[in-house]
N, C-alpha and C positions, 0 to 999 in steps of 0.2 A: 504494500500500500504506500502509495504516496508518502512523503511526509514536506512540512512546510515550514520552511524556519525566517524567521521575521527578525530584520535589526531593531536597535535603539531609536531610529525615525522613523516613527509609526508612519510617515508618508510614503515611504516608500512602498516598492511592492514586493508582494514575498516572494521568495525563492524556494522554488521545485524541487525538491531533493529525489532523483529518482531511489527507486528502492534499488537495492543488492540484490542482486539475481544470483540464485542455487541452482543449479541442474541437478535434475537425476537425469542420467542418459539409461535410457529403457532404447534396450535388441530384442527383436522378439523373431524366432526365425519363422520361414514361412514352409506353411506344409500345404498352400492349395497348388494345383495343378498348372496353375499360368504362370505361378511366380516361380516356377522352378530355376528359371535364370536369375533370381533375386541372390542377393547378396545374403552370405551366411549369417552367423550371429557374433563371432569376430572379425568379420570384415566390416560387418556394419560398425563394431564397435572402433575398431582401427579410422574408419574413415570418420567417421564422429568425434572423436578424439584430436586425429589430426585438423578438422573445421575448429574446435573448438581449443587447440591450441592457437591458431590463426585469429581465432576474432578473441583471445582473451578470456573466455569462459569457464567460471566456473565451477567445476563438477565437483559433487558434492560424494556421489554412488555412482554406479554404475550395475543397472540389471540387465539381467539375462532370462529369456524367457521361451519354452518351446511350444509350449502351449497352444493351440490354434484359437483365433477373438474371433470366431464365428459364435460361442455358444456364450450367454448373458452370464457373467458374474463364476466362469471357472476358473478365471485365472489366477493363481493363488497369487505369484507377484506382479503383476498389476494389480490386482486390488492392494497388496502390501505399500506398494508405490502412494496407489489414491490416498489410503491414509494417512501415511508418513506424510505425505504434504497437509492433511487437515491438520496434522501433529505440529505443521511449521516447520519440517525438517528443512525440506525445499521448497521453491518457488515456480521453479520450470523446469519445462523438461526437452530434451533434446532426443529426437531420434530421426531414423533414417527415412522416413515416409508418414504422411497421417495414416494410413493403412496398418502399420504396425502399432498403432496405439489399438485401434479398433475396428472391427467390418460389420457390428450390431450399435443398432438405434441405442441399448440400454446403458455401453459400456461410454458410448458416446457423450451420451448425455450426462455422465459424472463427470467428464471432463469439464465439459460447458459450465455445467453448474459450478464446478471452483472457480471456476474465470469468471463467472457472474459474483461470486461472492469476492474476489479478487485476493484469492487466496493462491491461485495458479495463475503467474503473472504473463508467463509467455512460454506458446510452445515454439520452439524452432527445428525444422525440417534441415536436410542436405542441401535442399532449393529453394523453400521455403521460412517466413515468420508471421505465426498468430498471434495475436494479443489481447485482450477484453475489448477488442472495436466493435461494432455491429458488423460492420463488410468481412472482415478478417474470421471472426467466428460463423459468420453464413457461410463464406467459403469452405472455413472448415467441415463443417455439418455437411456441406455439398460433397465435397472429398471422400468424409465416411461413408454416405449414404452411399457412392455411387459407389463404393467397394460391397456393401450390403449389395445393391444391386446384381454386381459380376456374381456374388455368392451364390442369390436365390437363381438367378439365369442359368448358371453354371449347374447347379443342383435340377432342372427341368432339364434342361440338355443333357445329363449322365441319364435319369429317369427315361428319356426319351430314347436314348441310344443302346438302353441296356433293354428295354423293351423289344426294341425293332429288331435286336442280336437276337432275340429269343423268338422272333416270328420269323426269323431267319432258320431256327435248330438249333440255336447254339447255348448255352449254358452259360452267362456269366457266373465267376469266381473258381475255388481252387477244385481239382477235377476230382471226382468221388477215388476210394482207394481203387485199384485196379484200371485206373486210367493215369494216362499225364496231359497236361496242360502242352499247348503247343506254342515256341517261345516266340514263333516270327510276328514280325509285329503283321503282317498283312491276314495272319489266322487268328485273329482276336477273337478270345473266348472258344476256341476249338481245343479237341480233345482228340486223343488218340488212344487205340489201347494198350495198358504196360507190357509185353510179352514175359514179365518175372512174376508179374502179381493176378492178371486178370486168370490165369486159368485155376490157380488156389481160390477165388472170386465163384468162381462157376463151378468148382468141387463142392463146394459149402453150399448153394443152392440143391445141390443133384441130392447131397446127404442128407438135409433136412426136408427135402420135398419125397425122396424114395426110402430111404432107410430111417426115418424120422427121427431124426437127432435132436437135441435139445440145442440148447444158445450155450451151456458147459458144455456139453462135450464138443462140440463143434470148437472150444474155445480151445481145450486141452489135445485137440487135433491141430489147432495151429501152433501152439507152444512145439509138442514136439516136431512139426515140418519146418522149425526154424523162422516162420514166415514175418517176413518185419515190414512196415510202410516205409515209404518214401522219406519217411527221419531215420530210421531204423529205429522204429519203436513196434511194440508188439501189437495187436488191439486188445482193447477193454472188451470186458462182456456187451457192457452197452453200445460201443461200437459194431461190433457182430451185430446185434438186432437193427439198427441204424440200416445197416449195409442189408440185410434180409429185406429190409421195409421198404427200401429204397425203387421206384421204378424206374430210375435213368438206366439202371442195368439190363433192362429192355427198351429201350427207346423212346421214354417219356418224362417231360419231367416237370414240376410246376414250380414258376417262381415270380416273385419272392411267396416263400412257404410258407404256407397258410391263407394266400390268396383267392385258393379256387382257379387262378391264372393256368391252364395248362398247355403245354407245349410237345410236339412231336421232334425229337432232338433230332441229329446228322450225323450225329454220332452212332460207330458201330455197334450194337450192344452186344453183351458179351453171355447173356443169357434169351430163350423166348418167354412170351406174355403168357403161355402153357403154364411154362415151368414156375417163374415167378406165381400165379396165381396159386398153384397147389403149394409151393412155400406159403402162402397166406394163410391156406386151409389147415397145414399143420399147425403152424403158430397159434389160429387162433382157437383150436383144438386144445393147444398146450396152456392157455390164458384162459380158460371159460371165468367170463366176468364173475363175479360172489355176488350171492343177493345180499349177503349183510357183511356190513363193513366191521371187520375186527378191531376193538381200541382196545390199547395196553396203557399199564401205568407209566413205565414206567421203561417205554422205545422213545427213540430221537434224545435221550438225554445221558446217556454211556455211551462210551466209546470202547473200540476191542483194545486190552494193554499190546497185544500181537502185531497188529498190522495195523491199525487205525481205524478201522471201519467202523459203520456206527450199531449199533445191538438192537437187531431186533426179537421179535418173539412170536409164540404160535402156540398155540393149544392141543392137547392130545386129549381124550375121552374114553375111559376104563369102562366097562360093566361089571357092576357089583353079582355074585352071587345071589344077592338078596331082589336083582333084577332094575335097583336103582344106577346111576353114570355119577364117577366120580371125574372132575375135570383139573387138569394138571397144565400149566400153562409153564413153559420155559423158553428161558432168555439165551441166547446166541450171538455168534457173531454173523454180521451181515454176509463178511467176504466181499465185500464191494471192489476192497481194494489189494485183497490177496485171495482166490479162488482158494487156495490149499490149505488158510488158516487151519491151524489143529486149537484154536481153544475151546475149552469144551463147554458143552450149556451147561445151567444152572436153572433150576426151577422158581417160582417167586418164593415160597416160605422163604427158600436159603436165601435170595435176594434180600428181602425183605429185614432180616435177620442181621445179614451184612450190613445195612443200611444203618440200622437202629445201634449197632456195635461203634459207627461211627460218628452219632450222633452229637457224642461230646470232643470231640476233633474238627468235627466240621463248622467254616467259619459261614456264619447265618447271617439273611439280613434283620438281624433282629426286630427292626421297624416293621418290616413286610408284615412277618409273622405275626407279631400283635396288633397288627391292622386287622388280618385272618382274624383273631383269637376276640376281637370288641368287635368285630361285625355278625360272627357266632354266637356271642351273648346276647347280644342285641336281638338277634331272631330267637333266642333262648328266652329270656325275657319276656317278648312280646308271648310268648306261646303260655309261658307260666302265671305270666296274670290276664291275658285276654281268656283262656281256656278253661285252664286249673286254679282262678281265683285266687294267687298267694298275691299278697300285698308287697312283698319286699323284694328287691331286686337283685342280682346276683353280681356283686362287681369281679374286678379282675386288678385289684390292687397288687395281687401276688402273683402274680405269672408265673407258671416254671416252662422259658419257652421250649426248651430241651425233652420235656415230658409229653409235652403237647406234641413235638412233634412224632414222636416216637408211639403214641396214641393213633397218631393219625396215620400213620404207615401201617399200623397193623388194623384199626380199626374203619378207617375214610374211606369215602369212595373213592374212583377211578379218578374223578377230576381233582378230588382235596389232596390225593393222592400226588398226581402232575403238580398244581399250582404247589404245593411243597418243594417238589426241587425245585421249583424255577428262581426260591430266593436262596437257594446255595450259590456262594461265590467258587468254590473249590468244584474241579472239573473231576466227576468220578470215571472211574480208568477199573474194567473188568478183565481181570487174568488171572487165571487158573482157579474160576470160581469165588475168587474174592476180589471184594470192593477196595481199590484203592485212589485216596487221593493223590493230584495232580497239582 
């Protein structure tokens, strides 16, 4: 801001003090598609540096930033930047283009608005200087806008183009396993097929469509053929089903997925619509939907101590001699992340049992709980004098929140059950049937 300093002759007139100008010099590199010839984010800074020893300026910082200013309010430093000037750090800023401040309306508009409150005294370009003028900031805004501009254009023209590729038979993006991408730029979005991978591709359909294989064995028939993708990595289980699911392996294929948009590719496929179709019929033979959805207490919140996977569970059902079903529910490891895990199950008593062993080890959020523990009196309460007539009310001055919990593990339902761990801090870890923390 200004400042005005006046002599001892009040006639006189006053004298202008311009303010001290701060740069922060902000690089920000560019990742859209035209600016591929743009200058890096040491070049820009090199060249900014050298202006900025030429006219005297001076820098206060200097950021760096890869971040792309298409999306409102991601860029961690830029906004670090925005602030530090509301903070007074700096005054101005210096970089290589308007465009690398911003290519959106909203990032834009913080700028504006410091120079309206005149706290960002000036920006200066490589060719360019803005200042709180009205012409100099329109232009500015003009500048931005029309980089938002190129953005959304740019964005309709990829949409258009990757469209038209696809009423063409062609597949944009990376080519399913058993294919390769073809690198010349005049095959854009063509594919080929791998001669190392696709005929392993078309073994795994014939296995599970004729000798009905499951998604493991199919899995444990690739481990031992050696067989690795294009990184040399193995596939997952869920990979396999992906690849089973997949119609481009016949000559179809829809995109973007989930559109309904479908497509006859040009590509050769490496399986028939026969074949593929009776893989559908196995699988969906293998997956008959449940009419009733099974809930546990106490899946999604263990982990295996073996491989990491997370525990789930399933129920088995005895018949009694006496003609009644006793039901037995035990906990496992998923195998998500190691097919061959060997840890063994454990039933819930022994769960249950494990839990309550570590009751007083385990750090609680004590708050949570006795939030539980006065909103259950509360409905205790209401029932004992709306119902049963007692006059007095049952406080909870004494909490034992330890026992409570311990109460509720063996005695709570399914859900008091769940919302229980969810205020454990400590991550429980299951191996070799006992409960350990993490």
């Amino acid at each position: 801001m200004q400042q005005i300093a006046t002599t001892q002759n009040s006639r006189q007139s006053p004298v202008i003090v311009a303010p001290i100008l701060k740069y922060c010099l902000y690089a920000r590199k560019s990742t859209e598609a035209e600016d591929k010839q743009a200058l890096s984010i040491e070049s820009q800074v090199k060249e900014m540096l050298t202006l900025a020893q030429r006219d005297s300026l001076n820098i206060i910082d200097i950021k760096r930033e890869a971040h792309s200013s298409k999306e409102v309010g991601q860029r961690i430093i830029f906004n670090k930047m925005i602030t530090e000037i509301r903070e007074g750090k700096y005054n101005a800023i210096l970089t290589w283009a308007p465009d690398r401040l911003s290519r959106n309306a909203g990032d834009l508009g913080s700028v504006v608005d410091l120079m309206d409150q005149k706290l960002l005294i000036e920006i200066r370009t490589h060719g360019q200087r803005f200042t709180n003028n009205p012409n100099e900031k329109f232009l500015l805004m003009i500048l931005g806008s029309q980089a938002k501009l190129e953005n959304d254009n740019k964005a309709l023209n990829v949409k258009r183009g990757l469209k038209t590729r696809c009423e063409m038979g062609y597949r944009p993006g990376v080519a399913p396993t058993g294919y390769l991408n073809e690198k010349h730029v005049d095959k854009k979005c063509q594919c080929r097929i791998d001669p190392k991978r696709a005929p392993y591709i078309k073994q795994m359909f014939e296995k599970v469509a004729n000798e009905q294989w499951s998604g493991r064995k199919t899995y444990r028939w690739l481990i031992n053929v050696g067989f690795k993708t294009k990184t040399g990595k193995s596939l997952v289980l869920g990979n396999i089903y992906l690849i089973l699911r997949n119609p481009f392996y016949y000559g179809e294929f829809e995109y973007p997925i989930g559109s309904g948009n479908w497509y006859n590719g040009k590509h050769t496929p490496i399986i028939s619509k026969e074949l593929f179709d009776k893989v559908q019929l196995t699988l969906n033979e293998k997956f008959v939907p449940k009419t009733e959805s099974k809930e546990f207490a106490f899946t999604k919140l263990i982990k295996c101590g073996y491989c990491g996977s997370g525990i789930s569970a399933d129920e088995k059902f005895k018949k009694l001699k006496d003609g009644g079903v006793n039901r037995h529910v035990y906990y496992f490891c998923s195998k998500a992340r190691n097919i061959d895990c060997k840890n063994p199950a454990i039933n819930e008593p022994s769960l249950i049992e494990e839990l309550i062993n570590l009751m007083d080890k385990i750090d609680l959020d004590e708050l949570g709980v006795k939030n539980a523990i006065e909103n259950e009196l509360a409905r205790f309460n209401k029932f004992r004098i709306g119902v049963l007539g007692h006059k007095k009310e049952t406080h909870n001055s004494d909490i034992d929140v330890r026992n409570y919990t311990k109460y509720l593990l063996r005695e709570g339902t399914l859900i008091e059950k769940r919302e229980l761990l969810f205020f454990l801090k400590s991550k429980l870890i299951l191996k070799d049937k006992n409960i350990i923390l993490e």
